[in-house]
C-alpha positions as CSV (number, residue, x, y, z in Angstrom):
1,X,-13.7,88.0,-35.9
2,X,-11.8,86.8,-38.8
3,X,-12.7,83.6,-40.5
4,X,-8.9,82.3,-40.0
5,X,-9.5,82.8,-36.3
6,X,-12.8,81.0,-36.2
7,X,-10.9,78.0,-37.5
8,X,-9.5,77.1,-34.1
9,X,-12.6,77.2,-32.3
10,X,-14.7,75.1,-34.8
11,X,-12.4,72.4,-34.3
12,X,-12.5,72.2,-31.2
13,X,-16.4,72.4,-30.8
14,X,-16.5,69.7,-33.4
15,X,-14.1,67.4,-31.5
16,X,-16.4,67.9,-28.6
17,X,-19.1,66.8,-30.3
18,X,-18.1,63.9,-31.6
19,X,-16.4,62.8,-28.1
20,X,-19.7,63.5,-26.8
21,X,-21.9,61.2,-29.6
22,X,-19.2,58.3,-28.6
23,X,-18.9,58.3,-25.2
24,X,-23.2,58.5,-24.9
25,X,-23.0,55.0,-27.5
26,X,-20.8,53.6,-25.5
27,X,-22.9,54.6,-21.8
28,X,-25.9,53.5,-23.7
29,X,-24.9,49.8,-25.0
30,X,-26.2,46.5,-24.1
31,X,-23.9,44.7,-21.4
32,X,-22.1,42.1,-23.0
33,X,-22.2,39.0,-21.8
34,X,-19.6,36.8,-20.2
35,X,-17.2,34.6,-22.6
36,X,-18.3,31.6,-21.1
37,X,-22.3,32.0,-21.6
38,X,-21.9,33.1,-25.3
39,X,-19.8,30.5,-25.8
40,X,-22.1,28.0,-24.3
41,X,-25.1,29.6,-26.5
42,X,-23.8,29.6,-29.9
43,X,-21.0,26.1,-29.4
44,X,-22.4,22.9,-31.3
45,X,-20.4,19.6,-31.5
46,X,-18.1,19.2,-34.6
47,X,-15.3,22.5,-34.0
48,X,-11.7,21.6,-33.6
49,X,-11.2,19.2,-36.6
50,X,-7.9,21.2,-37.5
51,X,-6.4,20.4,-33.6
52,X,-2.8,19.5,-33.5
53,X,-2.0,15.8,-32.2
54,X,0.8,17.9,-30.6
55,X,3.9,17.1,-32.4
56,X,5.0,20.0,-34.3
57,X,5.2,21.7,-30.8
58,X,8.8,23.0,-30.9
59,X,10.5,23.9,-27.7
60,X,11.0,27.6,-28.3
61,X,7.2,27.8,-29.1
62,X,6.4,26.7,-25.2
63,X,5.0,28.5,-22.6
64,X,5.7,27.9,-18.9
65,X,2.5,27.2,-16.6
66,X,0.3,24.5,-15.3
67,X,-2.8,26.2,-14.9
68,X,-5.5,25.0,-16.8
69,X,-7.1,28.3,-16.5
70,X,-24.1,24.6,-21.4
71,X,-26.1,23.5,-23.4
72,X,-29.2,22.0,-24.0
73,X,-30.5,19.7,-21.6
74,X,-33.3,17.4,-21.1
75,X,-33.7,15.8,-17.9
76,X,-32.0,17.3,-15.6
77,X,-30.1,15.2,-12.5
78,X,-31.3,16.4,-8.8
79,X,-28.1,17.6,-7.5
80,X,-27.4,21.1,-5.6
81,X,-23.9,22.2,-5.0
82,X,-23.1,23.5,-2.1
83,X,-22.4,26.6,-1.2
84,X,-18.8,25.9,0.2
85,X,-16.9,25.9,-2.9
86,X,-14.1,23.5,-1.0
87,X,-16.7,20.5,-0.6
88,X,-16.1,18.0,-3.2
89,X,-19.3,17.7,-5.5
90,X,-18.2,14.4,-7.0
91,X,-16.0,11.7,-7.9
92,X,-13.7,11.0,-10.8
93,X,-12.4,7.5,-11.9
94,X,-10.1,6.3,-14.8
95,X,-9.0,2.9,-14.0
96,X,-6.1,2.6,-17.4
97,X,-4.3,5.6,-15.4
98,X,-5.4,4.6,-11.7
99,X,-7.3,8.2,-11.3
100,X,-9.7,8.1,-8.1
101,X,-10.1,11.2,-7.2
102,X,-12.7,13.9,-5.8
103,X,-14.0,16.7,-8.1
104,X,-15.3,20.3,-7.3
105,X,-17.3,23.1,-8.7
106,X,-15.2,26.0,-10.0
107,X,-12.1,25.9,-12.5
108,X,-10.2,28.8,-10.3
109,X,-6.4,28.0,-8.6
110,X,-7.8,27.8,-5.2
111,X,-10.5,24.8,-6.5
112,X,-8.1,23.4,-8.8
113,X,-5.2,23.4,-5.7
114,X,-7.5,20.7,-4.2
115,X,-7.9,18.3,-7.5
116,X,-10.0,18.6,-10.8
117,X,-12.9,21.3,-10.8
118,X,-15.8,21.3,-12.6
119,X,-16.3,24.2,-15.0
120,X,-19.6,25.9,-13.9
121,X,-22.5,26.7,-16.2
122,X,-21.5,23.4,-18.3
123,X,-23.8,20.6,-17.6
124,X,-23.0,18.4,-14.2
125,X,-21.7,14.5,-15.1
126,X,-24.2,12.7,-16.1
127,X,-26.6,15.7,-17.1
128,X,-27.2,15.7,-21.1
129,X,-24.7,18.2,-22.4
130,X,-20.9,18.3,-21.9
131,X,-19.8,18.5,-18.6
132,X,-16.3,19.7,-18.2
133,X,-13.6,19.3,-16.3
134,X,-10.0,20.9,-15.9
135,X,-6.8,19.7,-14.1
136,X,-3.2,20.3,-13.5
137,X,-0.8,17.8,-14.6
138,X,2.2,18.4,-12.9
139,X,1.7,20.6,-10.1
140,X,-0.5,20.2,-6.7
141,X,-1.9,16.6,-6.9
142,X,-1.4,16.6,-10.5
143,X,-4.7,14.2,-11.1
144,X,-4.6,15.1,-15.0
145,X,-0.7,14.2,-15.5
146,X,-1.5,11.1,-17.5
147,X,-4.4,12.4,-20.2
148,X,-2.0,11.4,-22.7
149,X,-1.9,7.9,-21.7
150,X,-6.0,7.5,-22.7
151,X,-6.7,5.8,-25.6
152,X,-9.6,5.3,-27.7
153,X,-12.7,2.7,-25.7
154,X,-10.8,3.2,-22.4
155,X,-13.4,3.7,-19.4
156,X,-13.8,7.2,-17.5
157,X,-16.7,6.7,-14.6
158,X,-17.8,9.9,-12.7
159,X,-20.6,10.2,-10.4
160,X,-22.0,13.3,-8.3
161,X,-22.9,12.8,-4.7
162,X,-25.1,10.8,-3.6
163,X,-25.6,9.7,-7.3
164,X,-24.6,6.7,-9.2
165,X,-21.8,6.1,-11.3
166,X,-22.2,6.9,-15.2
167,X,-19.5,4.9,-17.1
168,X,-18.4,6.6,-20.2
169,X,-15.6,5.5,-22.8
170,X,-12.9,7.9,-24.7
171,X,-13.5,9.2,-28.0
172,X,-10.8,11.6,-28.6
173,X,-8.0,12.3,-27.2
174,X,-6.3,15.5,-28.8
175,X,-4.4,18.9,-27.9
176,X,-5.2,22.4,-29.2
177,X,-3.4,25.4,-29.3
178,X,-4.3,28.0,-25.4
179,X,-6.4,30.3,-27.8
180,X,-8.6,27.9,-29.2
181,X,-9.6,25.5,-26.0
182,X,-12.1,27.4,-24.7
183,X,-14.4,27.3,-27.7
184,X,-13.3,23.2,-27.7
185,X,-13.4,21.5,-24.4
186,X,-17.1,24.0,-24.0
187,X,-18.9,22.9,-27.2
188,X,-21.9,21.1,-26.5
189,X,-23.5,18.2,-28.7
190,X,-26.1,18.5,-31.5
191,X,-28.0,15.7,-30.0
192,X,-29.9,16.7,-26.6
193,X,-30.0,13.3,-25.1
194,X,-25.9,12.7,-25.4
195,X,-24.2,12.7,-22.5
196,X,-20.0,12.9,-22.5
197,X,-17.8,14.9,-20.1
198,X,-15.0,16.1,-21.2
199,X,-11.5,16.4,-19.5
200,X,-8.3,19.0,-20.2
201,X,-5.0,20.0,-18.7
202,X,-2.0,21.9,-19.8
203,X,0.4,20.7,-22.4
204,X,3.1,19.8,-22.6
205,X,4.0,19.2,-19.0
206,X,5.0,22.3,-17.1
207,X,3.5,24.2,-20.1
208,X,0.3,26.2,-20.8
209,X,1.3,26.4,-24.7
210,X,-1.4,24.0,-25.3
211,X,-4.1,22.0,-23.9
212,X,-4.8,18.4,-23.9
213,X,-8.5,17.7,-23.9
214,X,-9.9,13.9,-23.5
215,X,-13.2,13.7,-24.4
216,X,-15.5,10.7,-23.6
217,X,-19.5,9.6,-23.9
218,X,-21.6,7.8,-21.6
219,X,-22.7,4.5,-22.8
220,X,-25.7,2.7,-22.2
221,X,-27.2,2.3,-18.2
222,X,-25.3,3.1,-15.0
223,X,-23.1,1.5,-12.6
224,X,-23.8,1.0,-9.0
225,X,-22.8,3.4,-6.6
């Protein structure tokens, strides 16, 4: 057999070769793990300095939707949730906006149909970490539509079941562009003892283009139940 005929048949032993080397890396590698855990891993306090306050959003830059969609701990609260996702786990309360609402475990449509949810794997409220919560603002019972009326010192209390009420107070209140609010509202503090919860919707209204995130710390005791 000639060496011009050979040709054809190396390259195609070659090309089978090399599909074979990739496809038995890619059969052989690590699972990665979830978005969420990594992000809950490697996330310290401190990202999002460069957030927009929101108002260079321009109206052809919008994106219609309302859907919204852990650290290190130390002592950690007694508090199983249950098993039926539906059950409320907990109560919200923001008195400048007249929020009293229940909370659940999950951030999926079907939780976040019912009222806030609480996203799972971040600490509960009132753990030490950052427990988070998502919302919808205009749609459903809407219990996040007036984030952007919180102001610096105004009071957000949150209790679990059965627990009692942890009084925090705002620290920020900013938006961030849908790619970047995962890694924001999930960052956890440098300080193992800090408690804060954190709180975030869609922005603006009847848009997922952005996301409003309210972030508050618990001060010092508790409030009755």
């Amino acid at each position: 057999m000639t060496r011009k005929k050979l040709r054809p048949i190396v390259a195609v032993v070659a090309a089978a070769i090399v599909g074979i080397l990739i496809w038995s890396a890619w059969a052989t590698r690590e699972p990665e793990e979830p978005k969420v855990t990594r992000l809950l891993d490697n996330l310290e306090d401190g990202a999002g300095d460069n957030a927009s306050n929101g108002s260079d959003i321009k109206a052809r830059d919008r994106v219609k939707g309302d859907s919204p969609i852990a650290g290190k701990k130390t002592k950690r609260i007694r508090f199983v949730v249950p098993k039926d996702r539906f059950v409320p786990i907990g109560q919200l309360q923001i008195p400048e906006i007249n929020l009293d609402v229940a909370f659940r475990d999950g951030v999926h449509e079907d939780i976040l149909i019912e009222g806030p949810g609480h996203w799972p794997g971040t600490p509960l409220p009132g753990e030490a970490g950052n427990a988070v919560l998502s919302g919808h603002r205009t749609t459903y019972t809407h219990p996040f539509g007036d984030l952007n009326l919180l102001e610096l010192g105004d009071t957000v209390k949150a209790k679990l079941t059965g627990e009692k009420m942890v009084r925090f107070e705002v620290t920020r209140n900013t938006v961030v562009p849908e790619a970047e609010y995962a890694d924001f509202v999930l960052r956890q503090p440098k300080r193992p003892k800090v408690r804060s919860i954190t709180m975030f919707a869609c922005h603006p209204k009847g848009y997922r283009t952005y996301r409003i995130v309210v972030r508050a710390k618990a001060v010092s005791g508790k409030l009755s139940a």
